[in-house]
DRENDO-1510 file (C-alpha; in Angstrom, 1 decimal, always signed):
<recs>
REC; n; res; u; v; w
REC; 1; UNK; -53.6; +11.5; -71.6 .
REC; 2; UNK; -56.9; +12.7; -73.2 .
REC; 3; UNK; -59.5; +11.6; -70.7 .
REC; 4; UNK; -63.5; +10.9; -72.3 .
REC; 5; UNK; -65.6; +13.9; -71.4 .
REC; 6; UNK; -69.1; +13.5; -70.3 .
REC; 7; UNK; -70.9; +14.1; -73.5 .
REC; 8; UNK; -68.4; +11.6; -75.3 .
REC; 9; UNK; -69.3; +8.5; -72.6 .
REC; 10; UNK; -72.9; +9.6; -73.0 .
REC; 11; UNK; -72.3; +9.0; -77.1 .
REC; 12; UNK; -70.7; +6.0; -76.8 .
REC; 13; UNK; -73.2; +4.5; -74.4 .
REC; 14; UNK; -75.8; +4.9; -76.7 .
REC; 15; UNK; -73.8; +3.7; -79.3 .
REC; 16; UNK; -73.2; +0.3; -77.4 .
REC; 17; UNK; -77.0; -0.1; -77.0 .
REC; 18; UNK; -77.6; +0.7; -80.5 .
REC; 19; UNK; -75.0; -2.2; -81.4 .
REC; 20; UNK; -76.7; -4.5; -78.9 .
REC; 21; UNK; -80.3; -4.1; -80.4 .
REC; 22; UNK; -79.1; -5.4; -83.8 .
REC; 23; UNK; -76.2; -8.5; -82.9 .
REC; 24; UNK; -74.9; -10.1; -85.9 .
REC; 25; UNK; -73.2; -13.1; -86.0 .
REC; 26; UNK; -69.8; -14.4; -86.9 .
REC; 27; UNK; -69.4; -14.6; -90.9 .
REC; 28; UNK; -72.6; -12.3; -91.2 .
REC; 29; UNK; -71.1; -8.7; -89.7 .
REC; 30; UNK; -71.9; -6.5; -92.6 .
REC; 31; UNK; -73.7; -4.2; -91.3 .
REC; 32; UNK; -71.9; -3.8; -87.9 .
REC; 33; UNK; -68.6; -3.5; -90.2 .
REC; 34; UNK; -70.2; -0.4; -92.1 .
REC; 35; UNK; -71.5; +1.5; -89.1 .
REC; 36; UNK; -67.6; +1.0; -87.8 .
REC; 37; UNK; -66.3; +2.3; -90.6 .
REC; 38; UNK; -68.7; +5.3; -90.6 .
REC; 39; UNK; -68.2; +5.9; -86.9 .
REC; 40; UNK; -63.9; +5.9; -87.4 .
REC; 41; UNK; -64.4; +8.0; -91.2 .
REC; 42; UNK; -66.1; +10.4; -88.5 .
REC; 43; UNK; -63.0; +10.2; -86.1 .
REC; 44; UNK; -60.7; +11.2; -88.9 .
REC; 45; UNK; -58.8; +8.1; -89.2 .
REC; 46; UNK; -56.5; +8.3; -91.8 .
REC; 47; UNK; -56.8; +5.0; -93.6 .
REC; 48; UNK; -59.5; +2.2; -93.1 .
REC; 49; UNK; -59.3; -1.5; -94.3 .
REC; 50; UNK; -62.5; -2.9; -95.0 .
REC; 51; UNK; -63.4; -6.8; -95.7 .
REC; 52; UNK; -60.5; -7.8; -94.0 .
REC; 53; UNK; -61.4; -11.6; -93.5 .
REC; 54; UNK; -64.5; -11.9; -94.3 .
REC; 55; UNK; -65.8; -8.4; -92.3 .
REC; 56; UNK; -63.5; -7.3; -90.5 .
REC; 57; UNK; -62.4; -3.2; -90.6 .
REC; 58; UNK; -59.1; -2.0; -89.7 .
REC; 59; UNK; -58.2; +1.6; -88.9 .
REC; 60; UNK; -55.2; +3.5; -88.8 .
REC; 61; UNK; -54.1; +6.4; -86.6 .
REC; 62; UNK; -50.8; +7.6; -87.5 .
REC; 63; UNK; -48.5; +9.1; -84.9 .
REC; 64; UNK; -46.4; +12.7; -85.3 .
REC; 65; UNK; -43.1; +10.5; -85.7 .
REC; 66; UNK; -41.9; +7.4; -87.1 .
REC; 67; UNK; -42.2; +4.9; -84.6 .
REC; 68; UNK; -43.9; +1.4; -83.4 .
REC; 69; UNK; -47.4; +0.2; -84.8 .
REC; 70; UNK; -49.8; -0.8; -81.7 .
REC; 71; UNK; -53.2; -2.9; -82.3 .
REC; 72; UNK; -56.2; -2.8; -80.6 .
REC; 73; UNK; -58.5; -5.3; -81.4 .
REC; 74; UNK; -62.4; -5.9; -80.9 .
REC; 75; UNK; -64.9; -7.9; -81.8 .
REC; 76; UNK; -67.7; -7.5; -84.2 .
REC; 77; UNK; -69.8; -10.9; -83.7 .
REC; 78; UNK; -72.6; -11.7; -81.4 .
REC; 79; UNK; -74.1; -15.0; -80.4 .
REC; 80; UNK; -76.8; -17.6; -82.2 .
REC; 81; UNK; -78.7; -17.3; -78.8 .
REC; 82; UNK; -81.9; -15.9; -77.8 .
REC; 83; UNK; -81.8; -13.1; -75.0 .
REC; 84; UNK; -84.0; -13.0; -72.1 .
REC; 85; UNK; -84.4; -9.6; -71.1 .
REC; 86; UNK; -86.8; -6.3; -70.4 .
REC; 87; UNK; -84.0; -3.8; -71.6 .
REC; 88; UNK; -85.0; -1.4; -73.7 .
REC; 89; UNK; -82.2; -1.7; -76.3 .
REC; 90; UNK; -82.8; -5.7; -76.2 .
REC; 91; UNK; -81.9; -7.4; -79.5 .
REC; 92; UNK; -84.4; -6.9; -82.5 .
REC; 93; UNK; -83.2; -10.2; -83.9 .
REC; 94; UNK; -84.9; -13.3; -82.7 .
REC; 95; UNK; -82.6; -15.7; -82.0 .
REC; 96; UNK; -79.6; -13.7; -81.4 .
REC; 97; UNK; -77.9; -11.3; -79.2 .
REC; 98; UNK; -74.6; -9.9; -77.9 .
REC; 99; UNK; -74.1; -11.7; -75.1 .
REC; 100; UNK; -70.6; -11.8; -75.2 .
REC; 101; UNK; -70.2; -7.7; -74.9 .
REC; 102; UNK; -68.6; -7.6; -78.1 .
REC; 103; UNK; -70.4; -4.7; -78.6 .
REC; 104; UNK; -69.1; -2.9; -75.5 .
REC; 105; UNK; -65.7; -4.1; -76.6 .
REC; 106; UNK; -66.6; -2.4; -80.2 .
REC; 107; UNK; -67.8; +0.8; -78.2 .
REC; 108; UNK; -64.3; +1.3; -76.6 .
REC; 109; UNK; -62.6; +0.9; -79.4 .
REC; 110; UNK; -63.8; +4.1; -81.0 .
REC; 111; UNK; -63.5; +5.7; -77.6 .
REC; 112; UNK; -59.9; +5.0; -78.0 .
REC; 113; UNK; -60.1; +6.8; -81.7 .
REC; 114; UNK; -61.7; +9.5; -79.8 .
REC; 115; UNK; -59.0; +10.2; -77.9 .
REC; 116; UNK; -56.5; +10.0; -80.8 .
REC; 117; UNK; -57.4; +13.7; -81.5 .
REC; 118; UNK; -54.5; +15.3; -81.2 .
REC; 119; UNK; -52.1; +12.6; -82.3 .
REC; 120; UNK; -49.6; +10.6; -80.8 .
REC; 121; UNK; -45.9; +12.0; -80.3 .
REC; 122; UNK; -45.0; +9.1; -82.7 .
REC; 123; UNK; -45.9; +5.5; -84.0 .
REC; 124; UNK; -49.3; +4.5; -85.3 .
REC; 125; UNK; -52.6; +2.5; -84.0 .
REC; 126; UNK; -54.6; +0.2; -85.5 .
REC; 127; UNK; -57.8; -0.4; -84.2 .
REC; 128; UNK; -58.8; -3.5; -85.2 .
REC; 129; UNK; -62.4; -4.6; -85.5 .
REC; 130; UNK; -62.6; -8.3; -85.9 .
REC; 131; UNK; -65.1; -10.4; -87.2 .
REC; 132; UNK; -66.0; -14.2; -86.3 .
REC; 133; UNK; -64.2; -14.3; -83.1 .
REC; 134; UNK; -66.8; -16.2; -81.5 .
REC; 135; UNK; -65.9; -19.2; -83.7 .
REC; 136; UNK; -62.1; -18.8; -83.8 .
REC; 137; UNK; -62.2; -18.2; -87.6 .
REC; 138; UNK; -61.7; -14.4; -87.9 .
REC; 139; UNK; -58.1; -14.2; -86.0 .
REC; 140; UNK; -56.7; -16.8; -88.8 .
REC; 141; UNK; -58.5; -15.3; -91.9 .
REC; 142; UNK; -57.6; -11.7; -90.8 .
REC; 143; UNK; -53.8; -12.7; -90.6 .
REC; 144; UNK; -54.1; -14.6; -94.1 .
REC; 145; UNK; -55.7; -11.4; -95.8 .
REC; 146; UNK; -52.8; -9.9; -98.2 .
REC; 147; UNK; -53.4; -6.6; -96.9 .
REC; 148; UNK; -52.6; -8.0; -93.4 .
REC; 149; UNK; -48.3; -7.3; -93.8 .
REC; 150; UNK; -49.5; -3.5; -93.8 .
REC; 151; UNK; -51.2; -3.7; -90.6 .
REC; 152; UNK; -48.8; -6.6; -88.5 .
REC; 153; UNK; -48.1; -4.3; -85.4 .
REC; 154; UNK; -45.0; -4.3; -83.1 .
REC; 155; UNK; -47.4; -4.8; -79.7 .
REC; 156; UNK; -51.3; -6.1; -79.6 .
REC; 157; UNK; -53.3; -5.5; -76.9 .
REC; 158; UNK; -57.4; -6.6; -76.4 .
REC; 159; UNK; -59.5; -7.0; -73.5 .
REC; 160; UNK; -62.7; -9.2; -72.4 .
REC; 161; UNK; -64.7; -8.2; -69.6 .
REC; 162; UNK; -64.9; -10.6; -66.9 .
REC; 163; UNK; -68.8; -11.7; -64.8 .
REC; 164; UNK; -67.8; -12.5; -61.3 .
REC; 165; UNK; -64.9; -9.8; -60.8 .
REC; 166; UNK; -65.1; -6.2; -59.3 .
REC; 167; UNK; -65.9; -3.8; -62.0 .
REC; 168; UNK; -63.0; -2.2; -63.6 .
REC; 169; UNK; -60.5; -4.3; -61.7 .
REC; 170; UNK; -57.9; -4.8; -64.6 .
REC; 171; UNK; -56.7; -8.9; -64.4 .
REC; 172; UNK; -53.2; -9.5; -65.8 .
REC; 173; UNK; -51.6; -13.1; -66.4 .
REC; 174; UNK; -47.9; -13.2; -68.2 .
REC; 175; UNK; -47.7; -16.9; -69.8 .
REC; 176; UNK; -50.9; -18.5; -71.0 .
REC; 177; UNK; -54.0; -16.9; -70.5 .
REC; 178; UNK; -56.7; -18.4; -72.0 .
REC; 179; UNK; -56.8; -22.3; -73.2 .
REC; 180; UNK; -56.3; -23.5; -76.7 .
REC; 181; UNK; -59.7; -25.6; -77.8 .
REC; 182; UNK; -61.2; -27.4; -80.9 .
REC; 183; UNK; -64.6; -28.7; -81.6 .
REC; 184; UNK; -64.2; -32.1; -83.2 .
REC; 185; UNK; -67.1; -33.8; -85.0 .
REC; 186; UNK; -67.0; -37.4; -85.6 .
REC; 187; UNK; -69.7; -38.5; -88.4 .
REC; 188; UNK; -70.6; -42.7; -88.5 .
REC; 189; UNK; -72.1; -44.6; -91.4 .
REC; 190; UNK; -73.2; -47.9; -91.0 .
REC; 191; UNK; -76.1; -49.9; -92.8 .
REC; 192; UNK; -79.7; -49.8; -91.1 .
REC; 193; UNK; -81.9; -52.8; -90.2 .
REC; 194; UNK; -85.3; -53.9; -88.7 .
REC; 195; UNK; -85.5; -53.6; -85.6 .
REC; 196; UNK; -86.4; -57.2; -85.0 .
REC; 197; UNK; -83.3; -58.0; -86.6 .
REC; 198; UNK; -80.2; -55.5; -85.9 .
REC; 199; UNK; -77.8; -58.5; -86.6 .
REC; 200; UNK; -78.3; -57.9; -90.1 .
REC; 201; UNK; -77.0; -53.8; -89.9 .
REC; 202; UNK; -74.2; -52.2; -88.8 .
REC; 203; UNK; -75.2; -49.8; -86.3 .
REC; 204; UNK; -72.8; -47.3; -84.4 .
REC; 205; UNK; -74.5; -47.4; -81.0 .
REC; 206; UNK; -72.1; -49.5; -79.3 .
REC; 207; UNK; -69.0; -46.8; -81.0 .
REC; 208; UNK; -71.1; -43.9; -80.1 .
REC; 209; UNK; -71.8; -45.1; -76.6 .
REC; 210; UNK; -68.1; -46.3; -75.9 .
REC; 211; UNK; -66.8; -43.0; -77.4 .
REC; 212; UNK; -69.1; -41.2; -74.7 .
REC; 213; UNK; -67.4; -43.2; -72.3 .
REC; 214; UNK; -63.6; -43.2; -73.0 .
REC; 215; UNK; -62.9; -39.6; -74.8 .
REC; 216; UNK; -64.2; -38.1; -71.6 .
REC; 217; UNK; -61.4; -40.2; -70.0 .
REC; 218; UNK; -58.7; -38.5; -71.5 .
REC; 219; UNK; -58.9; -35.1; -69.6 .
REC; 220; UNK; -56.0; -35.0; -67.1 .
REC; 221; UNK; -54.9; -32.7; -64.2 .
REC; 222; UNK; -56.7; -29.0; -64.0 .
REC; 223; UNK; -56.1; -25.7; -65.5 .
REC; 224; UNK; -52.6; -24.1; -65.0 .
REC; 225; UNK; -50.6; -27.4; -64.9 .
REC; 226; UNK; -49.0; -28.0; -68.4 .
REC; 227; UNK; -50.6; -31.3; -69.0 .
REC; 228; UNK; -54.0; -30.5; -68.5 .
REC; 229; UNK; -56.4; -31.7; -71.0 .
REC; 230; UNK; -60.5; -31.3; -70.5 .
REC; 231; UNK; -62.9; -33.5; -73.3 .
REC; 232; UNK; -66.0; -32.6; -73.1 .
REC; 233; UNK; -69.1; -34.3; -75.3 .
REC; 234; UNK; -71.4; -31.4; -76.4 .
REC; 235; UNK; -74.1; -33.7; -78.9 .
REC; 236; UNK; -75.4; -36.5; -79.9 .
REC; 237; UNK; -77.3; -38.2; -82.1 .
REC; 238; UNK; -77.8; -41.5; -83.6 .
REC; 239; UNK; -80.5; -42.9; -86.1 .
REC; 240; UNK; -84.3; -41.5; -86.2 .
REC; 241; UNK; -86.9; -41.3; -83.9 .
REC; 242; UNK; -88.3; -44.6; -84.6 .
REC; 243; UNK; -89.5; -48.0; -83.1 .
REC; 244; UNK; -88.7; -49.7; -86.5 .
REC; 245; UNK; -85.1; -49.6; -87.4 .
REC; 246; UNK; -81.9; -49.7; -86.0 .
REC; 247; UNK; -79.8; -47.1; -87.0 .
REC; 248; UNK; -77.3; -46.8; -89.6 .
REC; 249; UNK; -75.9; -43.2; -88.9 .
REC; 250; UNK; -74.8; -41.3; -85.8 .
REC; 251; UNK; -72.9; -37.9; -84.8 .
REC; 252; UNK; -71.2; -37.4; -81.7 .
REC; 253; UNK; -69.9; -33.7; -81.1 .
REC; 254; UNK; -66.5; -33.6; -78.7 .
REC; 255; UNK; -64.8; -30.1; -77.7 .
REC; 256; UNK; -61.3; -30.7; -76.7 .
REC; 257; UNK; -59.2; -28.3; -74.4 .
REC; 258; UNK; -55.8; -27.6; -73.1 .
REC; 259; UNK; -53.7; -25.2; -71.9 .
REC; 260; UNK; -50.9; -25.0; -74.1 .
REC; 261; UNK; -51.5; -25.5; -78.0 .
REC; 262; UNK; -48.7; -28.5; -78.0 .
REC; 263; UNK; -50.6; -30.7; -75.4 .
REC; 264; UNK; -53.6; -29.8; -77.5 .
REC; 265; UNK; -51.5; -32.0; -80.2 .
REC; 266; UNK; -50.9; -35.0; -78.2 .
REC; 267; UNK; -54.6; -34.7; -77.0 .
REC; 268; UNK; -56.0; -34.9; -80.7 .
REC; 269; UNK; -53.9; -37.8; -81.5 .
REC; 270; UNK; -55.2; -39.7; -77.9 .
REC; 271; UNK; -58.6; -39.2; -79.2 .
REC; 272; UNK; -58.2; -40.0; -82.9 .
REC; 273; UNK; -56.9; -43.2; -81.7 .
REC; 274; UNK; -59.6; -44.0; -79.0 .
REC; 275; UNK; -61.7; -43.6; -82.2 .
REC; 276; UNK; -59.8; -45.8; -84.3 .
REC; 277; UNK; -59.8; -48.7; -82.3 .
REC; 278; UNK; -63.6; -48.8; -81.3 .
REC; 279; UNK; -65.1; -48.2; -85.0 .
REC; 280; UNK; -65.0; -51.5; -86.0 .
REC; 281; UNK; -67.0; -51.9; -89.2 .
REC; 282; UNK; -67.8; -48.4; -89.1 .
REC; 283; UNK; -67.3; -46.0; -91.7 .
REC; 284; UNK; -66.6; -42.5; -90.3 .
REC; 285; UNK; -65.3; -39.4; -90.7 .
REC; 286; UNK; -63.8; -36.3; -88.4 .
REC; 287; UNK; -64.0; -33.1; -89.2 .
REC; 288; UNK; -62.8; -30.1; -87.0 .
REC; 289; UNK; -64.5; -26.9; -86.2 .
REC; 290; UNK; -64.0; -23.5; -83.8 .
REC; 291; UNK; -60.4; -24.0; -83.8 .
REC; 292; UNK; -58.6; -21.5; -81.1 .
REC; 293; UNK; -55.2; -21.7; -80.5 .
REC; 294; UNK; -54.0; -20.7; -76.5 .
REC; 295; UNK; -54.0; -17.2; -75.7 .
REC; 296; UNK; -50.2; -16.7; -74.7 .
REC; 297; UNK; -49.2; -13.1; -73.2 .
REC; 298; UNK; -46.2; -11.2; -74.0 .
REC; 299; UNK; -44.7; -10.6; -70.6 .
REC; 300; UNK; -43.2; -7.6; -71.9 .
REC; 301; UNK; -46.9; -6.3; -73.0 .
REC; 302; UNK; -48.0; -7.7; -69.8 .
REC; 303; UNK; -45.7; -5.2; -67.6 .
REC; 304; UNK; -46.6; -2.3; -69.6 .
REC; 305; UNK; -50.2; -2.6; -69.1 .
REC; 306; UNK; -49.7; -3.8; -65.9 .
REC; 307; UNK; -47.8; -0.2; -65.1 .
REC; 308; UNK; -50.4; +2.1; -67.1 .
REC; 309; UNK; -53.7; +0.3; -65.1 .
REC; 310; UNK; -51.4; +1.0; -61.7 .
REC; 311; UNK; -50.4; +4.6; -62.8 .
REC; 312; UNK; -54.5; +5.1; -63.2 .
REC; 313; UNK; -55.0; +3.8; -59.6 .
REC; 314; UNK; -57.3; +1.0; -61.4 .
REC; 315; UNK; -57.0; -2.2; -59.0 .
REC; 316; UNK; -54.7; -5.0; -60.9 .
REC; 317; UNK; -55.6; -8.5; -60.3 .
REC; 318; UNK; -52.4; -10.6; -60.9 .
REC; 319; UNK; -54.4; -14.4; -61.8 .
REC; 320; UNK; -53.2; -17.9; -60.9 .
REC; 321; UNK; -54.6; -19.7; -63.4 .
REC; 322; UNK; -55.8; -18.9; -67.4 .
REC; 323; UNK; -59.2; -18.6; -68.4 .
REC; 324; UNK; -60.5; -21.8; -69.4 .
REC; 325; UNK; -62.6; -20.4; -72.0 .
REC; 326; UNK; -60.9; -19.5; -75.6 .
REC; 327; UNK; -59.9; -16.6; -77.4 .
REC; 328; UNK; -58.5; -16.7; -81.2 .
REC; 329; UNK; -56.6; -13.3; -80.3 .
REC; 330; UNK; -53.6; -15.5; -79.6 .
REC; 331; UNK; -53.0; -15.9; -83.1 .
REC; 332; UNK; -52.0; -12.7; -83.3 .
REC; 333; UNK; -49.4; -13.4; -80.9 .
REC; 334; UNK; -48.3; -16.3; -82.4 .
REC; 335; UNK; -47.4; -14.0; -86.0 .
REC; 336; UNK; -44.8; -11.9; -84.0 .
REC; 337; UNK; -46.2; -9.3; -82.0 .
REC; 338; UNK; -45.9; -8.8; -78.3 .
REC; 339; UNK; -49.6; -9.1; -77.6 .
REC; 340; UNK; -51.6; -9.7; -74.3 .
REC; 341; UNK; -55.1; -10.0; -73.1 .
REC; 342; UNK; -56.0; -7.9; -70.5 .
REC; 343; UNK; -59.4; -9.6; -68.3 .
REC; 344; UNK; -61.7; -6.7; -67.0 .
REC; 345; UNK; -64.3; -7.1; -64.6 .
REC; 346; UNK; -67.5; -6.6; -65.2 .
REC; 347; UNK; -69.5; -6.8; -62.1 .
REC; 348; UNK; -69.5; -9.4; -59.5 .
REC; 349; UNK; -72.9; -10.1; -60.1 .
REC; 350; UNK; -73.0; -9.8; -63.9 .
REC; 351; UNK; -74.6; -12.6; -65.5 .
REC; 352; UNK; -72.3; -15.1; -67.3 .
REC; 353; UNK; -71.2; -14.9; -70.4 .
REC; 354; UNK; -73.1; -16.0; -73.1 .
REC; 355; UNK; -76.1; -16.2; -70.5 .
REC; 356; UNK; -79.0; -15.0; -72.5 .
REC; 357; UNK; -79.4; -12.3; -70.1 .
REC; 358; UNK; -76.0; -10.8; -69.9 .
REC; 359; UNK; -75.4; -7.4; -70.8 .
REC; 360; UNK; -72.5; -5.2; -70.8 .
REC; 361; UNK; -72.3; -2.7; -68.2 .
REC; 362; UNK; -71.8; +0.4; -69.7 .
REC; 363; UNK; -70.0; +2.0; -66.6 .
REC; 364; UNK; -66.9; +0.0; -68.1 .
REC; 365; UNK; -66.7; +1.9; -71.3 .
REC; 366; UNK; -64.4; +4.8; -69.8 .
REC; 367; UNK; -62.5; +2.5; -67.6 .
REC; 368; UNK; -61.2; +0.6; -70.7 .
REC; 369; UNK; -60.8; +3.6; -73.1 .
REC; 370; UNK; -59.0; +5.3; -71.2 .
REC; 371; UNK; -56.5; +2.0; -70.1 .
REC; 372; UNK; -55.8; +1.5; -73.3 .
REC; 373; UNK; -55.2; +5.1; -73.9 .
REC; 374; UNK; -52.7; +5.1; -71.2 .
REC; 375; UNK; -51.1; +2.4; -73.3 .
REC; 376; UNK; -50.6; +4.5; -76.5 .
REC; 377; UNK; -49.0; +7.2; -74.2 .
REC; 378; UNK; -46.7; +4.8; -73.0 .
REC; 379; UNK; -45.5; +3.4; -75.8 .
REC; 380; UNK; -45.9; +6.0; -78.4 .
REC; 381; UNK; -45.3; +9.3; -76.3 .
REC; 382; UNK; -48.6; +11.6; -75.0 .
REC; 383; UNK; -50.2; +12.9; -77.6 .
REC; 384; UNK; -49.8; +16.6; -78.5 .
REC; 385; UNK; -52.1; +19.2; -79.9 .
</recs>
């Protein structure tokens, strides 16, 4: 296996820091697409997809031989969230930042292309570079591009790196690994009043407030059973801030999550019909947003990078239970491939994600390159000069 030299890590480091000075987020990745397609034009990948969902840039690395095609995939989003740091590389944007590690995950990715020269015995890679991850859009538009049959690989493999674990530890979890989740929206109209009199309106306090009450009530069990169900309220907001009037309109802002993506149908019909029998009067609508289906992992995919992270002497960490946050990568699961997500520490005492002052630590890059090198040696034969 082609291992990173110094000067190579060194490149990519500052690469990652360059990315994380200038986050874009999901739907808005233009720029971050074009440097990508520079950086793999560089590598000498023989053909590149660009606007593949919106942004999203896919490269691909063909083997010596006929054989599988294996997928990588990355992120190219960052975050709507202001970062709180003294780093010198600290985002330029106000208001935003990659606090995610999206671009770490972007960094490794063309460490991996790096180490695609020479080629594989046989096969191809694609390296996928995806864009809106962060609001479980890109996956689905990615898959529904037409150029998409061209790419559909035989295995998918993608990582996230993991606050609170040892660095480089290498978590594997056959079965589901991270939970499915949807952001619903519920919108209320009613008809505004005087104050003095709200018998005359229709207001959707009362709803509102029993909603808050009773959708929470629907979460069951805890994660890793197959019934669990978590409903969370994120927002609310009802009327204006006034004395005068009682109000006529109200949002309430619900993110429902489950383990597997067929309890997450039973859970959407629990709540559709909490709401249906406390609206009353109401007009209202629902509207659905940050849709992620479960992460499900390919045992099979599992075992080989479960056998490549051993044959590196990397420490595996076989996990009990999924993640509870989402990932749209299970998409790409669900269209046929034998994909899985592999969970990499980051540092026990890394900051969460999405804190706003998380960073990715850089000492991971090499650890994850050359992982998921050892993973195109395994299934596509080492590559040859």
């Amino acid at each position: 296996m082609h291992r990173l030299d110094p000067s190579q890590v060194a490149y990519l480091t500052a690469l990652r820091h360059e990315l994380h000075s200038h986050p874009e987020i999901s739907a808005e990745e233009s720029a971050t697409a074009q440097r990508m397609i520079n950086e793999l034009t560089a590598l000498g990948a023989d053909r590149i997809w660009s606007n593949l969902g919106g942004y999203g840039v896919a490269a691909e690395f063909k083997g010596l031989a006929p054989g599988p095609t294996v997928l990588f995939r990355c992120e190219l989003d960052g975050l709507p969230i202001r970062e709180l740091s003294a780093l010198p590389y600290k985002s330029r944007i106000e208001g935003r930042g990659h606090l995610c590690g999206h671009d770490g995950h972007m960094a490794c990715m063309l460490g991996v292309a790096m180490c695609l020269v020479p080629r594989p015995a046989s096969g191809r890679i694609i390296l996928l570079f995806q864009p809106a991850e962060e609001t479980g859009a890109g996956a689905k538009a990615v898959i529904e591009d037409e150029r998409w049959p061209y790419i559909r690989p035989d295995y998918a493999f993608a990582y996230h790196n993991v606050p609170g674990r040892p660095l480089g530890e290498i978590g594997l979890r056959p079965g589901p690994g991270n939970c499915a989740s949807r952001g619903m929206q519920i919108l209320f109209e009613g008809k505004s009043s005087h104050a003095a009199a709200p018998e005359d309106g229709v207001s959707p306090t009362s709803a509102m407030a029993g909603l808050m009450t009773s959708l929470p009530q629907l979460s069951h069990g805890t994660v890793g059973e197959d019934d669990f169900a978590l409903s969370t309220v994120t927002h609310a907001n009802l009327g204006k801030p006034t004395f005068g009037i009682a109000p006529a309109d109200g949002e309430l802002r619900v993110t429902l999550r489950t383990m597997r993506n067929e309890r997450m149908e039973s859970l959407i019909a629990d709540a559709l019909a909490h709401i249906e029998r406390i609206k009353g009067s109401l007009k209202l609508e629902v509207h659905w947003h940050d849709v992620f289906r479960s992460v499900i992992n390919d045992p099979d995919a599992t075992a080989i990078a479960r056998d490549v992270a051993q044959a590196l002497g990397f420490v595996v960490h076989e996990m009990d239970l999924p993640m509870r946050w989402s990932e749209d990568f299970g998409r790409i699961g669900d269209d046929g491939a034998k994909a899985t997500m592999l969970y990499i520490g980051s540092g026990e005492l890394q900051p969460q994600l999405h804190n706003p002052d998380y960073d990715f630590p850089d000492a991971l890059l090499p650890i994850v390159v050359h992982q998921f090198c050892g993973i195109v040696d395994r299934l596509l034969g080492p590559t040859k000069p």
